[in-house]
C-alpha positions in Angstrom: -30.4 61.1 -23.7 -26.6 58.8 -24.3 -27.2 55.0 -25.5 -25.9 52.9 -22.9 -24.1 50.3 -24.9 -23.6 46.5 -23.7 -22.3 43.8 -24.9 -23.5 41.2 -27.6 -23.6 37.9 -28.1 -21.6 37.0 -31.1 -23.7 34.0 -31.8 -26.8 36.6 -32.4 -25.2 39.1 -35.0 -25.2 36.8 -38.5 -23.5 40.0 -40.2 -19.9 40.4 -38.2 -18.1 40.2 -41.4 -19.7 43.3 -42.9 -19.6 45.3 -39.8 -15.9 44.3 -39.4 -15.2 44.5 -42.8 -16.7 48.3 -42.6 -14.5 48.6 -40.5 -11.3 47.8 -42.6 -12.8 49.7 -45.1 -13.3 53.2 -43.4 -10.6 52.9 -40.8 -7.5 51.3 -43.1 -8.5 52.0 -46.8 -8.7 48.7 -47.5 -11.1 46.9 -50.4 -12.5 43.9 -49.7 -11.9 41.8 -52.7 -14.0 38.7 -51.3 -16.1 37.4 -48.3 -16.0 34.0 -46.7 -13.5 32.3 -49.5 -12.5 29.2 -49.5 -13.9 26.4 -46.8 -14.1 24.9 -43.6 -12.1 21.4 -44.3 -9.2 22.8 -46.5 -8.8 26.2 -45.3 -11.1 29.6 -44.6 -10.7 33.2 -45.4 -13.5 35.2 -43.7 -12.1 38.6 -45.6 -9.7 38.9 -48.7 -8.4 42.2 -48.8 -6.1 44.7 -50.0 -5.0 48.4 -49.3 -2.8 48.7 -52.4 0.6 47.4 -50.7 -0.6 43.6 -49.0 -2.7 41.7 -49.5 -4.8 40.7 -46.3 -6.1 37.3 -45.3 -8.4 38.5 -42.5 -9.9 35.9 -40.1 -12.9 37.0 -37.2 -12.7 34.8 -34.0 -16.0 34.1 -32.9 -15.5 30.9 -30.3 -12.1 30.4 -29.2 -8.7 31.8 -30.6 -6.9 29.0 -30.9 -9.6 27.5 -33.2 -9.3 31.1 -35.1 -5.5 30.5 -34.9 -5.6 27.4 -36.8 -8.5 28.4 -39.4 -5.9 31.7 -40.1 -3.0 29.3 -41.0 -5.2 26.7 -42.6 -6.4 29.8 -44.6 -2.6 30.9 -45.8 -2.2 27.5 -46.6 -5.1 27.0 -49.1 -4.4 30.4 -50.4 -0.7 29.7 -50.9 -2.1 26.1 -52.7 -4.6 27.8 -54.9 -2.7 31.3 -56.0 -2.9 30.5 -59.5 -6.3 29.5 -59.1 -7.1 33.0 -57.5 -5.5 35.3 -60.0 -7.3 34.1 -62.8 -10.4 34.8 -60.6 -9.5 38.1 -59.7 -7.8 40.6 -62.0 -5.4 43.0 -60.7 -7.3 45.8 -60.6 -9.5 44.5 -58.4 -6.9 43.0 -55.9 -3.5 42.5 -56.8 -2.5 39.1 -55.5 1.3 39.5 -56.0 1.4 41.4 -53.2 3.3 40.8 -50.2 0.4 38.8 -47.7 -0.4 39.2 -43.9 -2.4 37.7 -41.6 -5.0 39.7 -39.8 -7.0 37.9 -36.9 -9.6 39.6 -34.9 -10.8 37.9 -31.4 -11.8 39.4 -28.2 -9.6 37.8 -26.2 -5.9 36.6 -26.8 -3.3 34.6 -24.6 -0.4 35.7 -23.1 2.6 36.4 -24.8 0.9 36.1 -28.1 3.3 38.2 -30.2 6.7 36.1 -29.5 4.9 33.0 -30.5 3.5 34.3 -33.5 7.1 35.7 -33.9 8.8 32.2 -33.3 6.3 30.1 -35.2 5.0 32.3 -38.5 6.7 33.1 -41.9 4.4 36.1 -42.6 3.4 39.0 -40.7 0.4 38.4 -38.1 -1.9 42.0 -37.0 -3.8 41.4 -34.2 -7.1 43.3 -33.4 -9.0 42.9 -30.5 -12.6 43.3 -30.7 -16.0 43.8 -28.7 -19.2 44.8 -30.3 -21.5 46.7 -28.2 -25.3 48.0 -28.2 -28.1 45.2 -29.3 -28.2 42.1 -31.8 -30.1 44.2 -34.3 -28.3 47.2 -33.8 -24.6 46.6 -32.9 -21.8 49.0 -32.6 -17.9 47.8 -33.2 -15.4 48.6 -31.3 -12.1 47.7 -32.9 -8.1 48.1 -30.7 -5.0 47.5 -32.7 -2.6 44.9 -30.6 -0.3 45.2 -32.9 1.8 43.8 -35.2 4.2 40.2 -35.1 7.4 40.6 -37.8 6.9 36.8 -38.8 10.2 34.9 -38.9 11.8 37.9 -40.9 15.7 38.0 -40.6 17.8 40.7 -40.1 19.8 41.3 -42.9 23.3 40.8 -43.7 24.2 44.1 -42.7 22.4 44.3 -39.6 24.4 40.7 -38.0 27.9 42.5 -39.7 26.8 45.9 -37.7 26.0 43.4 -34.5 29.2 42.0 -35.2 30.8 45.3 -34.7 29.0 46.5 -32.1 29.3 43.2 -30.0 33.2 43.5 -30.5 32.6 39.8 -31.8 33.9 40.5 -34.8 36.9 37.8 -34.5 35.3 35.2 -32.8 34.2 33.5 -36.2 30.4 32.9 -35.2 28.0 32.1 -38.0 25.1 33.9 -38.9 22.5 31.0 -37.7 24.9 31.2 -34.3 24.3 34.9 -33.4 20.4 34.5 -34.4 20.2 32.1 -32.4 22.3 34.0 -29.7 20.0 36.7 -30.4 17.2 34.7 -30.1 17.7 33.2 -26.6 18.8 36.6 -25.4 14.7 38.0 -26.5 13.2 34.9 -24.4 
């Protein structure tokens, strides 16, 4: 006989940081270097992780996502304020915090057009996973999609605005570099 699986109420299942950080752990080789760091007033990191190239500042969406939204960047912040603080905590071979960071955030639901915002608004890379957990409060099952991934406000390299340039046929027309970004820019809205 199958299991029919529905699905739970978050507010039941006390453990969604273990079962998502299981996740992480089995599905992207990532250790999980702490749980819950940090706090609610100056900034909170539901998962601090690693998978040997980033570090990952992992943040689980339980009400709404702008609320998630905010505790992420709040969370970045503090761990951008504290860094020093945090590597004499952790040694390196247990996490190593020079490592380029990310953002991960994991909600059920997300708004429209989430990715170009993200894009416009964030100086590090933001992964977005949708979630759902399925089956009973003392037996659930995860169910974990990739949305993908926003580039942050990374800029394209020298190079890549000469080779523009070039392929534009703009090459004489003197623009600066903020002035085809920004060109570039209004031409992705």
């Amino acid at each position: 006989m199958s299991r029919i699986l529905k699905p739970v109420s978050l507010q039941g299942v006390e453990y969604v940081h273990q079962i998502c950080a299981q996740y992480f752990m089995e599905e992207h080789g990532m250790k999980i270097a702490e749980y819950n760091l940090g706090n609610t007033f100056t900034g909170n990191i539901d998962l601090l992780a690693t998978d040997g190239e980033s570090v990952f500042l992992v943040t689980i969406n339980k009400k709404d996502f702008a609320g998630a939204l905010l505790r992420s960047f709040m969370g970045l912040r503090w761990f951008n304020e504290n860094l020093d603080f945090l590597m004499r905590v952790y040694p390196p071979e247990d996490i190593d915090l020079d490592l380029p960071v990310r953002l991960i955030i994991l909600s059920q639901e997300f708004p429209p057009e989430i990715h170009s915002i993200l894009n416009d608004v964030c100086s590090v890379p933001v992964q977005l996973y949708r979630y759902e957990l399925l089956g009973s409060v003392d037996d659930p099952d995860i169910f974990i999609q990739d949305i993908g991934i926003s580039k942050g406000s990374e800029q394209p390299a020298k190079q890549d605005l000469d080779e523009l340039r070039k392929e534009l046929g703009i090459e004489d027309a003197g623009l600066s570099d903020e002035e085809i970004l920004e060109f570039q820019s209004a031409m992705k809205s």
